[in-house]
N, C-alpha and C positions, 0 to 999 in steps of 0.2 A: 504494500500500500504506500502511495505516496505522501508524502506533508501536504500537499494541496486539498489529497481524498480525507487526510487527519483532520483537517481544518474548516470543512464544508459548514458557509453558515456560520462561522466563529463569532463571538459572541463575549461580553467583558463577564470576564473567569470568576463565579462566586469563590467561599473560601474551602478549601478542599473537603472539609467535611459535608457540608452540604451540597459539594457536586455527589461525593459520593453517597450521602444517603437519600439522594436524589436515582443515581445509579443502580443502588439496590434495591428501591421501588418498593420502599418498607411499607408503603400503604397497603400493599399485598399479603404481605404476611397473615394474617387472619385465613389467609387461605391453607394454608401449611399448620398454623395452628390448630384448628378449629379437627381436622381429622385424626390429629394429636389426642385431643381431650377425649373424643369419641371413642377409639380405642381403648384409650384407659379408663373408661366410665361404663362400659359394656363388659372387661374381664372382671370388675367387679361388681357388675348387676348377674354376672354368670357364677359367682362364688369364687372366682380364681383367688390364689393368694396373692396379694396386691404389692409390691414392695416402693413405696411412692418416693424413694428417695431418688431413685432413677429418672422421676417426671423432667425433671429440668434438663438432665441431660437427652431424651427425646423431644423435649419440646428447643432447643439450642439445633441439636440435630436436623429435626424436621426444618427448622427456617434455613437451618447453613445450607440444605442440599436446596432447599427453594431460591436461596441467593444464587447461587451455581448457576441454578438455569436458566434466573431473568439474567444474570450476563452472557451467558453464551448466546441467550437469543438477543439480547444487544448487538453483540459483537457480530454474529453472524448475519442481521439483518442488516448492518450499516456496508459491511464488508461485500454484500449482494446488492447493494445497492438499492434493497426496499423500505429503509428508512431514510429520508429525507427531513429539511427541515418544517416543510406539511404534512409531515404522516403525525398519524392521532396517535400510532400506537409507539409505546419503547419509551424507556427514560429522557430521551433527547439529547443528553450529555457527550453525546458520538457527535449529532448531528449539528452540536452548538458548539464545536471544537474542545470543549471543555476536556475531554480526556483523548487520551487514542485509544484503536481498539487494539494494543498491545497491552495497553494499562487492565481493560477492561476484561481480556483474556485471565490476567494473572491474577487481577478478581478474584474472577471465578475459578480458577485452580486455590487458590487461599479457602474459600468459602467449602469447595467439597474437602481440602486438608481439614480444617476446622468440624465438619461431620464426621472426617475420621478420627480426629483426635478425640472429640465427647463420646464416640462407636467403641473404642476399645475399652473399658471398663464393663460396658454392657455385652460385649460379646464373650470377655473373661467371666458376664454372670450366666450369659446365656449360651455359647458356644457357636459354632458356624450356623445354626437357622438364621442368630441374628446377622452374622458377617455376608452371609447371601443376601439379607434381605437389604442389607446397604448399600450393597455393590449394588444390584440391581435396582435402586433407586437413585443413586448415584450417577450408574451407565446411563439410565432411563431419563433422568432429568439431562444429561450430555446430549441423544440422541432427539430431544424434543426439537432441536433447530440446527444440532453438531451435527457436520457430515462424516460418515457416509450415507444414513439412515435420514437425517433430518427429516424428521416426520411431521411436522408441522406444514412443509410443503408437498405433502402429498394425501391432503386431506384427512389422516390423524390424527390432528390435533386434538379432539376431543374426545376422542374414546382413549388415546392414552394419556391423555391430564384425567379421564374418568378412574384411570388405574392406578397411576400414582400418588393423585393426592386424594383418592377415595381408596380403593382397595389395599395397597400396600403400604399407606400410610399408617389406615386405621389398623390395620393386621398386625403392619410394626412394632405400634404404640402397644396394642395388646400385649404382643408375645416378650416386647422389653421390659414392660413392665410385672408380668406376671411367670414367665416359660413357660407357658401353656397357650396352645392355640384352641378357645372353645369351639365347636363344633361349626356355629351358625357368627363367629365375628366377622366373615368375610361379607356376610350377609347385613348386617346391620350397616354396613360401609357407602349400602346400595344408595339411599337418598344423599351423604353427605356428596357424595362421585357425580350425580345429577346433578347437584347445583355447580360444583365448581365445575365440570363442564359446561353449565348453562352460562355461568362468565366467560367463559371463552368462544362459545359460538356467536355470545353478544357483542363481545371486543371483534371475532368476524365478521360479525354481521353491519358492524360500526365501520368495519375496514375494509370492506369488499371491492369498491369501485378503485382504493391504492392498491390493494394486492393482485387486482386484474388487471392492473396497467403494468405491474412488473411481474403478471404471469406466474403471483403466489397461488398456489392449488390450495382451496380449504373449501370445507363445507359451503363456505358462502360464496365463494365464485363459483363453484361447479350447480351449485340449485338455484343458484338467482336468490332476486328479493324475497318472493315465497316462500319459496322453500327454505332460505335462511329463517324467513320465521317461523315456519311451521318447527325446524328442528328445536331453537331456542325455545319458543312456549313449551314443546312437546319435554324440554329437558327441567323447565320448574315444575310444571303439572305433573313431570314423572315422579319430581321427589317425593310431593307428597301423597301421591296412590303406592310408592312403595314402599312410605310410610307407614299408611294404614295396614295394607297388604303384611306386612312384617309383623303386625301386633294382630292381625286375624289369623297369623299363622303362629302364633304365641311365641315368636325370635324375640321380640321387645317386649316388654312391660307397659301399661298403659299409662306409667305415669311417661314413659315416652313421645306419646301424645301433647305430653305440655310445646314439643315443636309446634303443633297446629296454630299456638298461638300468633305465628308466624304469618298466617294467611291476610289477615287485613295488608300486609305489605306486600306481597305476591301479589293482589288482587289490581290496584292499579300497574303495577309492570307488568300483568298480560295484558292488559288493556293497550297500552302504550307499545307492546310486541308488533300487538292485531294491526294498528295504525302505519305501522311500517310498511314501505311498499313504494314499486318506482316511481319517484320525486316528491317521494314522502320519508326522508333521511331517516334513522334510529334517531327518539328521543334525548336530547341532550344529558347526559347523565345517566342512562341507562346501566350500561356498567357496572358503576359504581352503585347504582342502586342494586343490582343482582348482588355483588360482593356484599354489601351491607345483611342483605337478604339470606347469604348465603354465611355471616357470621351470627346473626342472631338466630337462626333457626340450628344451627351447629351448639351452639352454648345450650338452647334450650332442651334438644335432644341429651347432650349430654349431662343437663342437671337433673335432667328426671330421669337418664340409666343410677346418676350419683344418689338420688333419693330413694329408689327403689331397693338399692344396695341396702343402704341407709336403716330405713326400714323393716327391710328383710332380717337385718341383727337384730 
């Protein structure tokens, strides 16, 4: 890359911590958190033996490898040429000269170091289930936009954001926390996995007409306006039919149910989904409203596996 490609857009250099926690996009974090708590709120609504001192270092864990991968998708999108300084999506910090993506590279190698480093105590309690399951979120969050796989450009991005920061997050958190994998934890993981895909088919669906002009493959260029929205609504409406679904199949507890409460806020962002459609942009703030959506119905799933627990002594 040249100093010219470094420099796109340059812009007067805040102070280096708030390029970089501009960089790290710690607004996001709640996403990496939120399948944390869930995990460990479920091996103790199942009776697992709970050992809570490990919590911090899975919940340390889970952000570092989430760090990982919004910079590799930095760096990879600036380096492809599909962040610009008009693209909605990505920290900006590339595209505002503030860093290179050298800098932004070694980042992200720092940030998955730092997941190994809080991983080794937990795999010295737990043994290789946990060191597989790190690798493979570790590789997993590398391959989300790192080539060779880069799967975010070949329209995966949302069924593997549905695996990692749903399925093998929540799995993770259980089995670090507890060394037991119950039966049905992968199952409980199913709503948290809907919604954090449902933020990223919305950041598509927000992104669609920049990522078809530089020929990015995602759900939303390949289905159009419709179909990007049918998929979005179809991914909050999913979470919570498989919510319910989960507690008619006795996997969850009803105080589980306390996520419901969650619906008045769902209810106008399908509304605001439905309105989307050509030369009717995504709602300003959409997003960030899924994310919000997608933190508060997380806590509240996991306060009522916590009170179930709770109760059950």
């Amino acid at each position: 890359m040249t100093v010219a490609q470094e420099s796109v857009g340059a812009a007067p250099r805040p102070a280096p911590i708030v390029v970089w926690w501009r960089a790290l996009r710690a607004y996001s974090f709640p996403a990496s958190l939120v399948p944390c708590l869930v995990g460990a709120a479920y091996v103790a609504f199942a009776g697992a033996p709970v050992d809570w001192r490990f919590l911090p270092l899975v919940l340390v864990g889970g952000v570092a490898l989430h760090v990982g991968t919004n910079l590799v998708n930095d760096a990879v999108d600036f380096q492809r040429g599909v962040d610009t300084p008009d693209a909605l999506g990505g920290s900006g910090v590339l595209t505002a000269g503030w860093l290179g993506a050298r800098d932004v590279w070694i980042g992200a190698l720092v940030a998955f170091g730092v997941a190994a480093l809080v991983g080794v105590p937990l795999i010295v309690a737990r043994g290789w289930p946990f060191a597989l399951i790190g690798l493979v979120g570790a590789l997993g969050g590398y391959a989300y936009t790192g080539p060779p796989l880069a799967l975010k450009y070949r329209a995966l991005g949302e069924v593997w954001v549905f695996v990692l920061m749903g399925t093998l997050m929540v799995v993770g958190a259980g089995y670090a926390l507890s060394g037991t994998l119950p039966p049905r934890l992968w199952l409980c993981s199913i709503p948290v996995g809907f919604l954090v895909a449902a933020i990223l088919a919305a950041n598509n669906q927000r992104d669609r007409e920049g990522d078809h002009a530089h020929r990015v493959r995602t759900l939303a260029t390949l289905l159009g306006p419709a179909g990007a929205r049918v998929v979005t609504i179809g991914l909050v409406a999913g979470t919570y039919v498989s919510l319910v679904a989960l507690w008619v199949a006795r996997c969850v507890p009803a105080l589980a149910l306390l996520a419901l409460l969650t619906v008045p806020l769902a209810v106008p962002l399908l509304r605001a989904l439905r309105r989307d459609g050509p030369g009717r942009p995504l709602a300003p703030g959409t997003v960030e409203r899924i994310a919000a959506l997608h933190l508060f119905f997380g806590l509240a799933y996991a306060l009522g596996l916590t009170l179930h627990a709770v109760f059950a002594r």
